[in-house]
Backbone as a ProteinNet text record, in pm:
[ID]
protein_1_A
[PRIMARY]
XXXXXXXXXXXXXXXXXXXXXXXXXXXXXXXXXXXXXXXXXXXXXXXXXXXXXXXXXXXXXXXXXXXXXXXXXXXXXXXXXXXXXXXXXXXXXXXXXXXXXXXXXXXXXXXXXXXXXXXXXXXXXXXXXXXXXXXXXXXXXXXXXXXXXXXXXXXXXXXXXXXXXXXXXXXXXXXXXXXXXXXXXXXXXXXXXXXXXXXXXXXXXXXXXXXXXXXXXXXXXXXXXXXXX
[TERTIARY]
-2	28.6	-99.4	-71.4	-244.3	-236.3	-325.2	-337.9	-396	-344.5	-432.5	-383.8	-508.5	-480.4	-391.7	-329	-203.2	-245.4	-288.7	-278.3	-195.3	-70	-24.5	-93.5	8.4	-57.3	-101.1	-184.5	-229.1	-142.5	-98.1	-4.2	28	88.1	138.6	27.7	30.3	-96.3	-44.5	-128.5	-109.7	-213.4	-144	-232.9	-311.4	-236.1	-262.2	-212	-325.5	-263.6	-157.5	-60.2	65.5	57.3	102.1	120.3	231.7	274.2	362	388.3	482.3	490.5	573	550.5	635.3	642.1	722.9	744.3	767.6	718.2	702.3	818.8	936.5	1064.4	1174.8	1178.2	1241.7	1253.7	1374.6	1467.9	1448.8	1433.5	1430.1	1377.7	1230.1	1070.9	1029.3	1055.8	1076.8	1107.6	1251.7	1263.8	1160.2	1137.2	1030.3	874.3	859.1	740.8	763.2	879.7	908.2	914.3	977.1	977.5	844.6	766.7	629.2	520.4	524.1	483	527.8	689.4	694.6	643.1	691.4	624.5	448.8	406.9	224.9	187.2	256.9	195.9	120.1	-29.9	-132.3	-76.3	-65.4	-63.9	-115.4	-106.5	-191	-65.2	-87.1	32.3	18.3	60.8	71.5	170.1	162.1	243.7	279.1	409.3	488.2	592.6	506.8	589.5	682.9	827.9	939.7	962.3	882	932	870	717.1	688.4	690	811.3	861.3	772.1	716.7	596.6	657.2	771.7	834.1	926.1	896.1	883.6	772.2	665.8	520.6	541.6	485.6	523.3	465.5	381.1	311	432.9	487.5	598.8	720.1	721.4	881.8	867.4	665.5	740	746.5	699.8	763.9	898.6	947.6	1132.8	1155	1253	1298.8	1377.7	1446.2	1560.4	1489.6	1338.5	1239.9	1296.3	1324.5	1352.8	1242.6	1213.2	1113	1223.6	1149.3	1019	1041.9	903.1	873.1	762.7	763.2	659.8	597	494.8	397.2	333.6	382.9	289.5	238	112.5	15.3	82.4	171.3	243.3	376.7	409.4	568	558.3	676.5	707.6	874.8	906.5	1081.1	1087.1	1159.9	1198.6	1366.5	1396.9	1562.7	1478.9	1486.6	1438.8	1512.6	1672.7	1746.6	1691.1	1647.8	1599.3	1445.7	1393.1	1217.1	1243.1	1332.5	1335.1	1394	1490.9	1552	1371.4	1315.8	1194.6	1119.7	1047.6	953.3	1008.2	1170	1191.5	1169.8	1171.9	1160.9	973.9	941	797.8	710.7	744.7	654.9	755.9	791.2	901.8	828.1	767.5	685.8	752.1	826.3	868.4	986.6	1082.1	1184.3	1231.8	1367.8	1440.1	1591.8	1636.6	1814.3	1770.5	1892.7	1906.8	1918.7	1916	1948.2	2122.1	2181.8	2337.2	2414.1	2490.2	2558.2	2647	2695.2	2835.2	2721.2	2581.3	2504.5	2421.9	2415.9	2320.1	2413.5	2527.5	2594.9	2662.1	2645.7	2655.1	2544.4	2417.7	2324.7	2339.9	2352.7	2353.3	2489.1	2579.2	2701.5	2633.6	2585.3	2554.2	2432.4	2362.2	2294.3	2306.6	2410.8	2511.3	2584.5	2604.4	2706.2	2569.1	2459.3	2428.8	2315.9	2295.4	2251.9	2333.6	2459.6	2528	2673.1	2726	2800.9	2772.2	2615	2555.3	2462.2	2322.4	2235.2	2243.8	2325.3	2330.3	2383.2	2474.1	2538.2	2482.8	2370.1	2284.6	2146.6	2121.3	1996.2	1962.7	1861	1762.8	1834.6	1817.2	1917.9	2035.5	2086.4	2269	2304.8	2209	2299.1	2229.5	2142	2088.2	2157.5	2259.1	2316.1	2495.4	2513.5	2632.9	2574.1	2450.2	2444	2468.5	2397.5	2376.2	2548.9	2656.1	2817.4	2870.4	2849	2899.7	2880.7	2729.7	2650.9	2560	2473.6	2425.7	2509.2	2629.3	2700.8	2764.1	2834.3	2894.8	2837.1	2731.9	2608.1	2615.9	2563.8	2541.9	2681.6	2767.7	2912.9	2934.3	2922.4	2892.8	2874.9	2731.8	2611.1	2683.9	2710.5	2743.3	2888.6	2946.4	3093.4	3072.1	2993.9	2957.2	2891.7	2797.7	2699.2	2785.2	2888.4	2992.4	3079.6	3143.5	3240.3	3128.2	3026.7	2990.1	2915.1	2841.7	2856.8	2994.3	3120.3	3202	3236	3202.9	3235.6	3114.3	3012.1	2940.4	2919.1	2983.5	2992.2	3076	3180.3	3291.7	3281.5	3170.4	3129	3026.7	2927.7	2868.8	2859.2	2965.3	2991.3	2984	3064	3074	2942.9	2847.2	2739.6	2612.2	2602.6	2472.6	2421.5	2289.5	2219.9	2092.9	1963.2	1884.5	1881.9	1922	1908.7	2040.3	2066.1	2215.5	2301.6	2195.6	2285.2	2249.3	2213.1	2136.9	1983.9	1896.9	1813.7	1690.7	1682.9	1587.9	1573.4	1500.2	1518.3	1496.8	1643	1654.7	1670.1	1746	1725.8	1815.9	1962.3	2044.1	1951.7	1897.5	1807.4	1681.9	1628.4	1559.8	1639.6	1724.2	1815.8	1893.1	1917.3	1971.2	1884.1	1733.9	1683.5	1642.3	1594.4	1566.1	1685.2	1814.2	1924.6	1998	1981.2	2003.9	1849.8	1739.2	1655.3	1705.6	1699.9	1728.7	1909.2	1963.2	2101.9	2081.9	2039.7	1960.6	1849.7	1744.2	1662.5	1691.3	1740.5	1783.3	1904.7	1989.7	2155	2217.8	2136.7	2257.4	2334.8	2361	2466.1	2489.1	2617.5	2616.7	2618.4	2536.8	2567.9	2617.2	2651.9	2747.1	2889.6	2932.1	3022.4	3010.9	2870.6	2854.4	2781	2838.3	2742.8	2635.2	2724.2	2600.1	2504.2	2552.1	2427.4	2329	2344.4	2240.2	2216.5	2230.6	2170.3	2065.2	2118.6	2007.2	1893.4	1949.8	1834.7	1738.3	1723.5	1675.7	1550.2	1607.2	1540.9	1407.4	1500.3	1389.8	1259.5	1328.5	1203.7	1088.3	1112.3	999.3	916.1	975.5	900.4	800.2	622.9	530.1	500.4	635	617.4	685.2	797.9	900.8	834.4	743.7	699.6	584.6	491.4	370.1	442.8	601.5	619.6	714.2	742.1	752.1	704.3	806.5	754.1	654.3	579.8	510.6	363.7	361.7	265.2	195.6	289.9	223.8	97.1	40.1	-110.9	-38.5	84.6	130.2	213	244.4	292.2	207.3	66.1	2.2	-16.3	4.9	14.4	132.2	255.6	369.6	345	282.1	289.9	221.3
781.5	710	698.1	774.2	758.5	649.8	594	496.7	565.8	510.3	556.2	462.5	460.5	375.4	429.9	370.7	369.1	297.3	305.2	141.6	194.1	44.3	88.7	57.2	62.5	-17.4	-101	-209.5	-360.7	-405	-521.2	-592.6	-732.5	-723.6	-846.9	-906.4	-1038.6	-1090.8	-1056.5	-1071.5	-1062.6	-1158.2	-1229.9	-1337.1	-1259.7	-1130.2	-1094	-958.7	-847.8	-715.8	-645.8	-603.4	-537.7	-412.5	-386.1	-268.3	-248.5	-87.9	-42.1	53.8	89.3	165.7	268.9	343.6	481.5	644.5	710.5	826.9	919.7	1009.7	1113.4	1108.4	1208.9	1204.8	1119.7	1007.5	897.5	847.4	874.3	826.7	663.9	582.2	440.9	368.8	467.3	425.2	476.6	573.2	634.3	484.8	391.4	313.6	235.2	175.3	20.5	88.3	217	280.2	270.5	257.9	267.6	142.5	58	-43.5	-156.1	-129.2	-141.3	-95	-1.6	28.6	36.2	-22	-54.3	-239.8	-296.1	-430.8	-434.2	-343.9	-357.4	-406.9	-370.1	-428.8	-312.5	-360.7	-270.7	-292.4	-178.7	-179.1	-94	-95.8	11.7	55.6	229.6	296	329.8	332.6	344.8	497.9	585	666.1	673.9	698.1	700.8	835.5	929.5	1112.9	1088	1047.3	1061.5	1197.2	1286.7	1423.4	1434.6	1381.4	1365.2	1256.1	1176.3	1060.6	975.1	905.7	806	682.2	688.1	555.6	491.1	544.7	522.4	451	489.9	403.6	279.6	202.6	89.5	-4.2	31.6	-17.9	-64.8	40.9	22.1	-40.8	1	-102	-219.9	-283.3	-431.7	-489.9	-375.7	-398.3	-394.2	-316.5	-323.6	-201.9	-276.7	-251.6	-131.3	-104.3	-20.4	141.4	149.9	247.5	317.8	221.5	308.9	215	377	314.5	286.4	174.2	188.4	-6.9	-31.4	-164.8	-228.6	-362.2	-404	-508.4	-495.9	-635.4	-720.1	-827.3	-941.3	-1043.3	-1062.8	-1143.1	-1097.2	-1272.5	-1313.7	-1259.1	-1206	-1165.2	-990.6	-1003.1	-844.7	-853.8	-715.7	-710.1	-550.3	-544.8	-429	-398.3	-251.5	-223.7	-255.3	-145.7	-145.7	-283.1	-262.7	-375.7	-524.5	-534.9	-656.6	-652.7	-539.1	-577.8	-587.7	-550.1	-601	-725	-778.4	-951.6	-1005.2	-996.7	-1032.7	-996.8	-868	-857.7	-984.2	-958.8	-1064.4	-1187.5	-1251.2	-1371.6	-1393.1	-1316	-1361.3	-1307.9	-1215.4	-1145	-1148.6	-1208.8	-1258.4	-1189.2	-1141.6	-1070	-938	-901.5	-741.4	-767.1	-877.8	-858.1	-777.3	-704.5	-572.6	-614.1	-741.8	-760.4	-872.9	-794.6	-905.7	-1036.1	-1086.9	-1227.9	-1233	-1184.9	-1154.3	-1181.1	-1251.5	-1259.2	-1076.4	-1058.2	-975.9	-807.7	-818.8	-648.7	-734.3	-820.8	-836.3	-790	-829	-805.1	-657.7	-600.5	-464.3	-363.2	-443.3	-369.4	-405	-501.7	-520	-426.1	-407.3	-291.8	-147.8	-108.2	28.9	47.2	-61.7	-70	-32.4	-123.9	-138.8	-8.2	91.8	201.9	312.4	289.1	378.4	382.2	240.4	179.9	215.3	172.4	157.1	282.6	308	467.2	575.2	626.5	746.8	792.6	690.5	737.3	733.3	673.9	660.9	772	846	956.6	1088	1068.9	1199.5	1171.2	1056.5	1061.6	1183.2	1205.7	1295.1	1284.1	1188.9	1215.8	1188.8	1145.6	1165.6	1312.8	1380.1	1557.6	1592.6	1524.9	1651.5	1630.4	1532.2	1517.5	1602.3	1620.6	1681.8	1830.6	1877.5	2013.7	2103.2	1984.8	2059.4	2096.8	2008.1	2024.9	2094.1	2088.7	2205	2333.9	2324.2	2442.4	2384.7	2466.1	2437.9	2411	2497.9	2512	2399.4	2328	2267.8	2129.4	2144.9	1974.8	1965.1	2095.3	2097.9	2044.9	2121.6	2077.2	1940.4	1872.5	1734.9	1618.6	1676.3	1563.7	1591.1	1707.9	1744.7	1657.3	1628	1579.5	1423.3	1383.9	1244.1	1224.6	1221.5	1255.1	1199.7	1321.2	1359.2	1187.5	1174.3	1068.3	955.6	956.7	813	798.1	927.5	949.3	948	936.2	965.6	835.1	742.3	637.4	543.9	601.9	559.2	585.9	724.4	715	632.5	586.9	533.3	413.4	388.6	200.1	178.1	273.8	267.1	292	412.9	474	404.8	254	166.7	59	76.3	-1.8	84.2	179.1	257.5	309.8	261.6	293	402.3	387	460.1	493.3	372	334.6	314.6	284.9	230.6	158.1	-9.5	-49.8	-110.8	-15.4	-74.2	21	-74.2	-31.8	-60.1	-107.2	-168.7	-125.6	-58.1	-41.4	-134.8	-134.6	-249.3	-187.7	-267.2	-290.2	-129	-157.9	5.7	108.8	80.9	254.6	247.5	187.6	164.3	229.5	272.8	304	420.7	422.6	547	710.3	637.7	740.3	845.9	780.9	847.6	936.2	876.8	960.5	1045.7	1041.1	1161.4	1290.8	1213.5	1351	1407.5	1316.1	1376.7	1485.1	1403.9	1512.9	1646.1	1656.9	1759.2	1900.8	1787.6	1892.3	1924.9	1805.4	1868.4	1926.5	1898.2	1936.5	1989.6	2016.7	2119.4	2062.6	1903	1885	1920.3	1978.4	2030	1882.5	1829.5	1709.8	1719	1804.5	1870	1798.2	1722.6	1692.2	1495.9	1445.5	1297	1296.9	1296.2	1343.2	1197.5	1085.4	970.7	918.4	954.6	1021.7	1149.5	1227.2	1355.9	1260.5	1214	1124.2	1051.3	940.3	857.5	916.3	1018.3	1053.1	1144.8	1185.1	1210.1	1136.3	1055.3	910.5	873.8	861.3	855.9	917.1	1056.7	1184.6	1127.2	1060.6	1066.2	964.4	839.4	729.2	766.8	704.3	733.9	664.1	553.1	498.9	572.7	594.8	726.3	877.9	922.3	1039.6	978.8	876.8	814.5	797.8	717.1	700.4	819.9	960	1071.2	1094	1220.7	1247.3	1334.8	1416.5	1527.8	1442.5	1302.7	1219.8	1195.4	1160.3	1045.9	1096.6	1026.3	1099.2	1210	1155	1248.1	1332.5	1381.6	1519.7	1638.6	1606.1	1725.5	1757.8	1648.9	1666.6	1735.6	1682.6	1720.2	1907.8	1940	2069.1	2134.5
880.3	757.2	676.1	519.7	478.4	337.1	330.9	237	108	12.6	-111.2	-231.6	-327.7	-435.1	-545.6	-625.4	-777.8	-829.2	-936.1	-1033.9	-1185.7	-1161.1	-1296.3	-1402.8	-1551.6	-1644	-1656.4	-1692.1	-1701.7	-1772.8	-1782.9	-1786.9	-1758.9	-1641.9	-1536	-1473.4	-1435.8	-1347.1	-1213.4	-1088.2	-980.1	-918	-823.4	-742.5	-612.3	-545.7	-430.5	-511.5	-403.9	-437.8	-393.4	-454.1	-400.8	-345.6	-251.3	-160	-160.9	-171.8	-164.5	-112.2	-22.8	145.8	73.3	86.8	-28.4	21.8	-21.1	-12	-94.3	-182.1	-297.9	-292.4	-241.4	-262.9	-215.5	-195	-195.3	-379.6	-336.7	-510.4	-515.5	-402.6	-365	-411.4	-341	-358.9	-494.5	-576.8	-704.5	-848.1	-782.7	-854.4	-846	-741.7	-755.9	-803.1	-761.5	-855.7	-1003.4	-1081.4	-1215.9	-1231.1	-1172.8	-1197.5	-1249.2	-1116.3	-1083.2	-1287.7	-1280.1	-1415.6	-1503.9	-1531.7	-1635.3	-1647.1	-1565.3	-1536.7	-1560	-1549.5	-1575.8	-1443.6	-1320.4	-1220	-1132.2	-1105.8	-1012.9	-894.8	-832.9	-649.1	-562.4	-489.7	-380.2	-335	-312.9	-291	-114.5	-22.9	113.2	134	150	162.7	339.1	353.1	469.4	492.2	538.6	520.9	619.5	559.2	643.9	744.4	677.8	704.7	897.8	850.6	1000.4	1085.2	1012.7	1114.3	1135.3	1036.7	997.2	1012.3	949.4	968.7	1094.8	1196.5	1335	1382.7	1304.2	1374.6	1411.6	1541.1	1530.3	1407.8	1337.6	1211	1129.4	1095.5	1013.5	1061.2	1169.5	1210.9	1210.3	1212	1235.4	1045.2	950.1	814.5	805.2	838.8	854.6	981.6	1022.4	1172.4	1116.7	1004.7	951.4	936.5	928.8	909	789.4	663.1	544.7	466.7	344.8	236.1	149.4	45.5	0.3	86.2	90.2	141.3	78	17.6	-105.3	24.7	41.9	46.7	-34.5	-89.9	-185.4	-76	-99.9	15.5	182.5	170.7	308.1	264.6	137.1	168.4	167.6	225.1	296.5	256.5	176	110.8	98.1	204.8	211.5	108.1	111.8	16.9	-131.2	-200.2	-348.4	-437.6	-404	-508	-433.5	-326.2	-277.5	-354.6	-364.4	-413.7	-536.6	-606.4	-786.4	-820.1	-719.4	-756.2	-716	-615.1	-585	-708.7	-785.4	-883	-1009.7	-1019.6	-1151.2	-1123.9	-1025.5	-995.3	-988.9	-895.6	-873.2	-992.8	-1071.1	-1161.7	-1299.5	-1387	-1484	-1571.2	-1621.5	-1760.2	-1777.9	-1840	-1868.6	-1805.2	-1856.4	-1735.4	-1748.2	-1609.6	-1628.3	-1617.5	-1655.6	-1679	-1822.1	-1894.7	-2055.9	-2004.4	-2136.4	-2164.9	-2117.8	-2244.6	-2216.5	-2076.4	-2082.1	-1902.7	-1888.3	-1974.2	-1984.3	-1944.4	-2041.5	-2006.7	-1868.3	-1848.8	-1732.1	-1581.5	-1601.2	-1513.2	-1528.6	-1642.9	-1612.3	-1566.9	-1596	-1526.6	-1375.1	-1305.2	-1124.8	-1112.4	-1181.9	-1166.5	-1144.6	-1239.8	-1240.7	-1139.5	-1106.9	-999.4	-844.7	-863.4	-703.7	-695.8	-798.4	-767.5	-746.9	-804.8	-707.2	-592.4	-575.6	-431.4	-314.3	-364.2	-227.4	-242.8	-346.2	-341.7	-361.6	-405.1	-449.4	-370	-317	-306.7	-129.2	-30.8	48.4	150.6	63.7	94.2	54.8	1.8	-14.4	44.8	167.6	153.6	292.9	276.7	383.8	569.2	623.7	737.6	714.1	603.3	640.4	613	540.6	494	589.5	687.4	795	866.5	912.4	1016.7	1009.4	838.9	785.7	810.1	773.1	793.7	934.4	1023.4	1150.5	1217.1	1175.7	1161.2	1093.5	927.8	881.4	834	803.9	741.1	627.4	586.1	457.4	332.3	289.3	202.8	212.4	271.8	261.1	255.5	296.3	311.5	194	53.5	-45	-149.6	-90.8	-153.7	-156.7	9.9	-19.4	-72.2	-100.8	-208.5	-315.4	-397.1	-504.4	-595.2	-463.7	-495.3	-484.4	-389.1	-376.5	-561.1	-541.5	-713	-766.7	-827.4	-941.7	-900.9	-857.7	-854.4	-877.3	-797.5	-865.7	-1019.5	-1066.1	-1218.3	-1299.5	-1258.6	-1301.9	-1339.5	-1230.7	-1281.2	-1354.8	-1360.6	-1424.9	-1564.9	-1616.1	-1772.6	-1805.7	-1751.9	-1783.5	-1834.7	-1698.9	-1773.9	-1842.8	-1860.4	-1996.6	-2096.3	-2144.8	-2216.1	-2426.4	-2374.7	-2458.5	-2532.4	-2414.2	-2437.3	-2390.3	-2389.6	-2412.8	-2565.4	-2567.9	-2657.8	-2635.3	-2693	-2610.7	-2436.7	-2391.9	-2262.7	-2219	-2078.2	-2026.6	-2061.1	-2101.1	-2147	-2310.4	-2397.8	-2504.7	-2534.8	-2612.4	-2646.3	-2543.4	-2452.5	-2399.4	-2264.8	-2187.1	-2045	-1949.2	-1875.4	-1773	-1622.9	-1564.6	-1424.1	-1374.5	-1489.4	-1482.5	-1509.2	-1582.5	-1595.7	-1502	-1424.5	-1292.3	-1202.9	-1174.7	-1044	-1130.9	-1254.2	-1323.1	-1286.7	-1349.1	-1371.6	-1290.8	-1168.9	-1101.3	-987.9	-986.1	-909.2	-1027.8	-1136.2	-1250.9	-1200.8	-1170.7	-1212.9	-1059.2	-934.4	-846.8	-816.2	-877.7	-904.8	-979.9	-1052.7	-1152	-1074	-1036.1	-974	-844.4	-733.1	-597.1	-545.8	-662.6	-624.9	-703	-793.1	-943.6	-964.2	-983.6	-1047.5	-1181	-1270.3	-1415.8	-1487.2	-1572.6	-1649.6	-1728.5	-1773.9	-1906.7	-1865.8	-1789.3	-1757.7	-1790.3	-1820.8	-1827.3	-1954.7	-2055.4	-2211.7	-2189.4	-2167.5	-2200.7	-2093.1	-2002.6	-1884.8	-1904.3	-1934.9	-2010.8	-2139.2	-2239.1	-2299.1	-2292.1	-2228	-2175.8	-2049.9	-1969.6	-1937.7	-2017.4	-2125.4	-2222	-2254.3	-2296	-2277.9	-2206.6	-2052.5	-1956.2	-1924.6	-1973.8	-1962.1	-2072.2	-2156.2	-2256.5	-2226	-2121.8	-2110.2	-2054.4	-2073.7	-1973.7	-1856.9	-1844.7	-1756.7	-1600.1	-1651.1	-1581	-1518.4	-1589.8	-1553.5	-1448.3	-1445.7	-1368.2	-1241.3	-1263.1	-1145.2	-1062.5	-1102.4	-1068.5	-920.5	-855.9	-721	-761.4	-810	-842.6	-904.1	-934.2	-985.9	-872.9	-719.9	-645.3	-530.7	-509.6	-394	-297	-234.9	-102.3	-150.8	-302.1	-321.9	-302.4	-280.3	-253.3	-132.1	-47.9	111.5	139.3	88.2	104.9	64	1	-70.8	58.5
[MASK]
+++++++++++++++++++++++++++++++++++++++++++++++++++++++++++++++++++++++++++++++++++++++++++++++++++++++++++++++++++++++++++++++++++++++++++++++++++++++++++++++++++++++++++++++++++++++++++++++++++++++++++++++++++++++++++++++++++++

């Protein structure tokens, strides 16, 4: 497990320095990296190469027993699950928040959140298609992800369709386009999904591409993409 420094934008105060236990291609660890700089918050980046089963170390298990990234340390607190480290950043770090004022878009951002926390990204991650491949083949691992993706974009134009502006839900990037952006680039670049099929999803990720906060927190940005290479 090798350590190395990130610092985002300046910004946010910090009482203690944040560490963050991460993995280049983790879509997870991808969000709370975006998150992280769009908030203006400095942290120290920890990289954890799933690939060679890092997150087995006992180091890491006694951060979370579950051995999934991404995992935030502030001082004495430790919050592992990305949608758990962002109710944590808004609360402990309130500057740049990432859900509106509005009850009706705030709660459509924890919606579009939750669909692809818990119906999208779970079903395409790294050991669940290795465990579908070694059963059905490559082709069909791929068919898979592809069909998983599609249905939960499917239902995700649906519900934003009405209230997207630049962004998911509006003009402003929130907590939905934190968890948007990065399982659009990953549908795109790792799975061919056609977006020609979600106009206001190819939209707004449009969008995303231009932010400089979005590209910093990129897998191809972070220290262990060159290890990984």
């Amino acid at each position: 497990m090798e350590a190395n420094n990130q610092v985002g934008s300046v910004g946010g105060n910090s009482s203690s320095k944040l560490v963050l236990y991460s993995y280049w291609q983790s879509s997870c660890s991808w969000r709370v990296r975006f998150a992280l700089s769009l908030k203006g918050l400095p942290y120290e980046y920890k990289a954890v190469n799933l690939a060679k089963g890092e997150q087995f170390s006992p180091e890491f298990e006694r951060l979370n027993p579950l051995h999934f990234v991404p995992v935030l340390v502030d001082g004495d607190v430790v919050v592992s699950d990305s949608y758990a480290i962002l109710l944590y950043l808004e609360e402990r770090y309130p500057y740049k928040g990432l859900l509106p004022n509005d009850p009706q878009r705030r709660a459509l951002n924890h919606q579009a959140a939750s669909i692809v926390s818990t119906s999208i990204q779970p079903l395409h991650m790294m050991s669940f298609l290795k465990n579908i491949k070694e059963i059905t083949g490559a082709e069909e691992c791929l068919s898979w992800a592809q069909s998983t993706i599609e249905k939960g974009f499917l239902a995700l134009e649906k519900l934003l369709k009405n209230f997207a502006g630049r962004y998911a839900t509006g003009e402003e990037v929130y907590m939905a386009d934190v968890f948007l952006a990065p399982q659009i680039a990953v549908a795109v670049t790792r799975f061919n999904v056609d977006m020609s099929k979600y106009p206001t999803l190819s939209r707004i990720y449009e969008s995303y591409k231009a932010l400089p906060e979005f590209v910093a927190s990129s897998p191809g940005r972070q220290p262990d993409f060159d290890v990984a290479r």
